[in-house]
Backbone as CSV, one residue per row, in Angstrom:
resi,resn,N_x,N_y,N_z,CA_x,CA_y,CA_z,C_x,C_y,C_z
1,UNK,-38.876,47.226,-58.675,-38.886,45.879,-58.176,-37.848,45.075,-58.952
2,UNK,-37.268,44.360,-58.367,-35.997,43.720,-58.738,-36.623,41.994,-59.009
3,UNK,-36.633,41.324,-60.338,-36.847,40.256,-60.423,-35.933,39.114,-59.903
4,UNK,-35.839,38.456,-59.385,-34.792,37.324,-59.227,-34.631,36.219,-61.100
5,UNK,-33.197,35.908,-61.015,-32.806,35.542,-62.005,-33.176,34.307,-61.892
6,UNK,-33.265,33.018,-62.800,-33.359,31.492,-62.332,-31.914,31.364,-62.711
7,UNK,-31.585,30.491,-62.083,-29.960,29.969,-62.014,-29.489,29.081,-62.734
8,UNK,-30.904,28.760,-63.578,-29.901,28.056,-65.069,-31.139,27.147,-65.195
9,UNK,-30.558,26.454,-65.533,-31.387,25.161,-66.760,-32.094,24.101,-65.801
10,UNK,-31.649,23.591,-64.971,-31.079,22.977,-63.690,-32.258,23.237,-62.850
11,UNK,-32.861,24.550,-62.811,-33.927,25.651,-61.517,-35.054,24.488,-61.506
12,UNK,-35.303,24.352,-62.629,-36.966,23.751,-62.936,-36.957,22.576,-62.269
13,UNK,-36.549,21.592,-62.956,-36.524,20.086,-62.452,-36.069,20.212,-60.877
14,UNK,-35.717,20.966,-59.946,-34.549,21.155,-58.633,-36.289,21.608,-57.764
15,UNK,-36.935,22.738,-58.514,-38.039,23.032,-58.104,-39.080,22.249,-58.318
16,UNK,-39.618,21.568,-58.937,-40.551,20.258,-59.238,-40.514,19.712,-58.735
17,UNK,-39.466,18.789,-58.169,-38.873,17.879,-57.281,-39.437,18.049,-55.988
18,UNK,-39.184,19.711,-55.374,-39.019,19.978,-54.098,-40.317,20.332,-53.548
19,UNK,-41.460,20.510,-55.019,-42.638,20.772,-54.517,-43.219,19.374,-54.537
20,UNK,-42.791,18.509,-55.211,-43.384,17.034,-55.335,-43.011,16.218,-53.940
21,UNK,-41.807,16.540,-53.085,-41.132,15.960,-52.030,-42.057,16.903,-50.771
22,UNK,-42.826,18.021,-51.162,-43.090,18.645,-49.939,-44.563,17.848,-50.260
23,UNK,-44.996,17.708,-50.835,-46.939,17.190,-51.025,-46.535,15.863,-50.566
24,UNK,-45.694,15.133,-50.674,-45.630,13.632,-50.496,-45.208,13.523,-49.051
25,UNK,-44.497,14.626,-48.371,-44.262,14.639,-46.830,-45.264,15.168,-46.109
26,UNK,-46.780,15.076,-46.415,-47.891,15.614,-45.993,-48.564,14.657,-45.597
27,UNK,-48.122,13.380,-46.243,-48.803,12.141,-46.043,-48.459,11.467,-45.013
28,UNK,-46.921,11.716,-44.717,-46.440,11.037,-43.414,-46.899,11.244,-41.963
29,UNK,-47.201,10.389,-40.932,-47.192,10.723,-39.780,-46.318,11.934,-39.181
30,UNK,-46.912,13.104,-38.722,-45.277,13.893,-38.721,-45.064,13.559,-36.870
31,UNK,-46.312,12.922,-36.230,-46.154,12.757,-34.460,-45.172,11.392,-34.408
32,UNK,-44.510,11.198,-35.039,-43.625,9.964,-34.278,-43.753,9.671,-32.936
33,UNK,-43.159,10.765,-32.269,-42.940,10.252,-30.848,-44.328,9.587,-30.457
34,UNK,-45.123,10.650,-30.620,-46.812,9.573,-29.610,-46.856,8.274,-30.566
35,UNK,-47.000,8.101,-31.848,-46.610,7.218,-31.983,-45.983,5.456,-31.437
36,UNK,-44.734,6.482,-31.232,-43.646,5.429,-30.108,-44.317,5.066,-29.010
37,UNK,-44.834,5.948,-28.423,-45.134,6.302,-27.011,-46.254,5.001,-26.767
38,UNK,-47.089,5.399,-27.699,-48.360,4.348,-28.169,-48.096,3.329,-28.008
39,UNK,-46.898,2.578,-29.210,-46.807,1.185,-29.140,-45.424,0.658,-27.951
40,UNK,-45.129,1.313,-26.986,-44.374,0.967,-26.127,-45.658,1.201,-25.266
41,UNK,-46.719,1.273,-24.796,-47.538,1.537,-23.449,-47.908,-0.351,-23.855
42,UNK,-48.157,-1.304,-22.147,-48.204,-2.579,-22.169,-49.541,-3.022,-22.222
43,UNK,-50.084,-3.852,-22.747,-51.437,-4.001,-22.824,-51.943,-4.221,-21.406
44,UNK,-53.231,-3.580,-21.292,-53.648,-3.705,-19.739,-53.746,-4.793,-19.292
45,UNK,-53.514,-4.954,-18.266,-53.881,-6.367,-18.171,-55.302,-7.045,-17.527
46,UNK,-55.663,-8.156,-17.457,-57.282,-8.556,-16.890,-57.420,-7.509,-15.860
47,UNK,-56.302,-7.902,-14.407,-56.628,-7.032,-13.361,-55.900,-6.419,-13.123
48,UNK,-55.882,-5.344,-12.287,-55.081,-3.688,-11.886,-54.789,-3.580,-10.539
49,UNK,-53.940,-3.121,-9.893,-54.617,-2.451,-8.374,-53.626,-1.185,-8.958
50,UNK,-54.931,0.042,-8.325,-53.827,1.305,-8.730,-53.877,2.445,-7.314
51,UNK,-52.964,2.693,-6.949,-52.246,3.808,-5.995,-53.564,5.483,-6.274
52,UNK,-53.970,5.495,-5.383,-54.839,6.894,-5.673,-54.378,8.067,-4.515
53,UNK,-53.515,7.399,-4.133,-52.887,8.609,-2.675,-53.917,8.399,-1.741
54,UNK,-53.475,9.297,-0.371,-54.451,8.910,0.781,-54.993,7.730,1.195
55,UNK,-54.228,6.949,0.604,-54.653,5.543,1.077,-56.131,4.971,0.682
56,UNK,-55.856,5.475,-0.471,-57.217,4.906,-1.448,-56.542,4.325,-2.764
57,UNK,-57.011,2.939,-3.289,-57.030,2.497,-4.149,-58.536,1.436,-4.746
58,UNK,-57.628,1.787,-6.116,-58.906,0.940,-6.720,-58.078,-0.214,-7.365
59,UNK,-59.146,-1.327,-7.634,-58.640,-2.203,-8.463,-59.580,-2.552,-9.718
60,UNK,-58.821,-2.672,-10.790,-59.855,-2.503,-12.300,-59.758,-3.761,-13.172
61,UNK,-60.776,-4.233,-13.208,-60.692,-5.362,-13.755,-61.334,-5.322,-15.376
62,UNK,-61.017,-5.938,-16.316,-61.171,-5.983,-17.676,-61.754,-6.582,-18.308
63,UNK,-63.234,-6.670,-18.355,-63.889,-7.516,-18.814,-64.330,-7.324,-20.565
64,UNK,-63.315,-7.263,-21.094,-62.855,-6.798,-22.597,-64.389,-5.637,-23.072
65,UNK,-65.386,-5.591,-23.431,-66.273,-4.517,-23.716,-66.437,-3.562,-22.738
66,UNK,-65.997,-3.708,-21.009,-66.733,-2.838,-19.978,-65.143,-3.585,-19.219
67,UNK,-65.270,-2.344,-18.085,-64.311,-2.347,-17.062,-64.991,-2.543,-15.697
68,UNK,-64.946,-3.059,-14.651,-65.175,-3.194,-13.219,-64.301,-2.353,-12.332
69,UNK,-64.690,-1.655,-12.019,-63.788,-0.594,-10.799,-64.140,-0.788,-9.662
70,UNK,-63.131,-1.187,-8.819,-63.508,-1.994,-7.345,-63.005,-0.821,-6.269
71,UNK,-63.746,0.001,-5.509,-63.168,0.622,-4.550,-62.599,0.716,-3.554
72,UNK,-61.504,1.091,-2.626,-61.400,0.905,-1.588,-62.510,-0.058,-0.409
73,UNK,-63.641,0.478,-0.336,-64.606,0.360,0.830,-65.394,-0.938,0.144
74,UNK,-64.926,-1.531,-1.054,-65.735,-2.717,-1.404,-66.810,-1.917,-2.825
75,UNK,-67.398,-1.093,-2.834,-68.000,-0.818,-3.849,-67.571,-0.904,-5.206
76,UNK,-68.574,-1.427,-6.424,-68.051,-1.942,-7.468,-68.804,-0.589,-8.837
77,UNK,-68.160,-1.010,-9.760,-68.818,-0.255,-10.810,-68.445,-0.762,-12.073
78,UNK,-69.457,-0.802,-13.039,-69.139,-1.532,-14.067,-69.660,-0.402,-15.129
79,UNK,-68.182,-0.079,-16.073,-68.388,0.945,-16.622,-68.247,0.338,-18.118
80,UNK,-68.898,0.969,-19.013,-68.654,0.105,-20.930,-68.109,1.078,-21.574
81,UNK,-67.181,0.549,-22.430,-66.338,1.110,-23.108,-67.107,2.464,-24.156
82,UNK,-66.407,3.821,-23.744,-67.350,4.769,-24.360,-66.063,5.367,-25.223
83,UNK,-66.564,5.523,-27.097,-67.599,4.597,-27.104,-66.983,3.257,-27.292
84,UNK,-67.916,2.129,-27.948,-67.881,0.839,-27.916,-66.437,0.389,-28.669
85,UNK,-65.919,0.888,-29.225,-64.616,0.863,-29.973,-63.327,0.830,-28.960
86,UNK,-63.223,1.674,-28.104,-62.200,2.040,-27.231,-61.674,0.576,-26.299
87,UNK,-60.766,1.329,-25.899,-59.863,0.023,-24.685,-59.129,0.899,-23.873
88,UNK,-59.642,1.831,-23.321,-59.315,3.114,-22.616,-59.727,4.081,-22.165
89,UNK,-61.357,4.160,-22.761,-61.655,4.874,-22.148,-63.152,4.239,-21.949
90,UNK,-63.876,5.027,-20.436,-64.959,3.590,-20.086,-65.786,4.458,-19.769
91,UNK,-67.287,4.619,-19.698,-68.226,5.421,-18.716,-69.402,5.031,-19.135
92,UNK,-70.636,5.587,-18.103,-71.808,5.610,-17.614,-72.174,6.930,-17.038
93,UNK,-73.054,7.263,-17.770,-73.793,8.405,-17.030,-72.337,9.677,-15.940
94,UNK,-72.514,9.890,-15.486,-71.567,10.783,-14.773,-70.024,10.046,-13.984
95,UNK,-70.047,9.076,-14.560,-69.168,8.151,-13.990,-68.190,7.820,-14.773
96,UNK,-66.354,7.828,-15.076,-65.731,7.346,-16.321,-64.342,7.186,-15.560
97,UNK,-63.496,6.222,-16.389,-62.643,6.121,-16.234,-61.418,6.312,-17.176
98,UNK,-60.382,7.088,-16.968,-59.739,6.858,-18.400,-58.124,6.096,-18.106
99,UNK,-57.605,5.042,-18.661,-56.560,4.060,-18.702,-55.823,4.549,-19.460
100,UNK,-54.349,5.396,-19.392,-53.309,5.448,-20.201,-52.139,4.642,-19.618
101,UNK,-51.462,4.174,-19.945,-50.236,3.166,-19.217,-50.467,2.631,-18.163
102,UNK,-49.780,3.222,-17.177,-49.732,2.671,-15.828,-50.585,4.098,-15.100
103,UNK,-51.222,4.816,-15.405,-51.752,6.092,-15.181,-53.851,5.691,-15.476
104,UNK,-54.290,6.380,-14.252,-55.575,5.832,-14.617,-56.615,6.916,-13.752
105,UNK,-57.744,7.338,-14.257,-58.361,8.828,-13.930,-59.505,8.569,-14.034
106,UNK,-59.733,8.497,-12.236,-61.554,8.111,-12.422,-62.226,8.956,-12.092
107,UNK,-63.252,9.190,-12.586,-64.450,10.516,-12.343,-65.567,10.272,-11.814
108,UNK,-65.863,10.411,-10.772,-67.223,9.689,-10.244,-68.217,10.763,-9.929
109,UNK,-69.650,10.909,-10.643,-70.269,12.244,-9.936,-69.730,13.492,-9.752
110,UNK,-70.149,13.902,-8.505,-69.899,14.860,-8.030,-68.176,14.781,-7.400
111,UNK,-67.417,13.937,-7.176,-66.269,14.224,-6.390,-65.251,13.976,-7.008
112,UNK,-64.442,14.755,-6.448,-62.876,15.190,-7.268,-62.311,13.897,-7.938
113,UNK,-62.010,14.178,-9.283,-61.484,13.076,-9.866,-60.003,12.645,-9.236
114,UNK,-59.906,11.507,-9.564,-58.956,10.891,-8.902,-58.042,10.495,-10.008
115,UNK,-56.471,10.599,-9.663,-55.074,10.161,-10.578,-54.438,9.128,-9.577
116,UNK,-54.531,8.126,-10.414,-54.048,6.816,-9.326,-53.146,5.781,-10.844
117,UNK,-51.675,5.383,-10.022,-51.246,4.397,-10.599,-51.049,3.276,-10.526
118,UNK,-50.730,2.466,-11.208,-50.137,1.614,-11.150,-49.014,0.592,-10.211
């Protein structure tokens, strides 16, 4: 087995450094981008109308602890922020909604969740 030489006087402090610079880059956020992504998405606003295809939309209204989801056909739903902390994501029992940007995914029961925008 062949030892490796240290390269002088110089090795130690060069290596200390580089293990002290790698523990201290552990601390950093390393996701920037979501990050970015995060603080560029616009705060929701009170009310919504969002595109669900097939000529269904909903409109979502913001009643800061709970959301109102207004359906096409008039039916309403008032969903609370799950959990109570969030501003994005909302539900009741088998029922939820989730708000990312202009992008919004409601789950109702039994029937196919729905991707509707903005």
């Amino acid at each position: 087995m062949i030892i490796p030489r240290v390269a002088g006087r110089h090795s130690i402090p060069v290596i200390s450094a580089l293990l002290l610079l790698g523990s201290v880059s552990a601390c950093v956020p390393q996701d920037t981008q979501a990050t970015a992504a995060i603080a560029a998405d616009p705060a929701q606003p009170s009310m919504a109308s969002y595109d669900c295809g097939d000529g269904a939309r909903i409109t979502v209204e913001n009643l800061g602890p709970a959301v109102r989801v207004i359906d096409t056909d008039g039916s309403s739903l008032e969903l609370p922020a799950a959990p109570a902390s969030q501003n994005s994501r909302f539900g009741a029992g088998a029922d939820a909604i989730v708000i990312e940007g202009r992008e919004a995914l409601l789950m109702r029961g039994k029937h196919t969740p729905l991707t509707c925008t903005r």
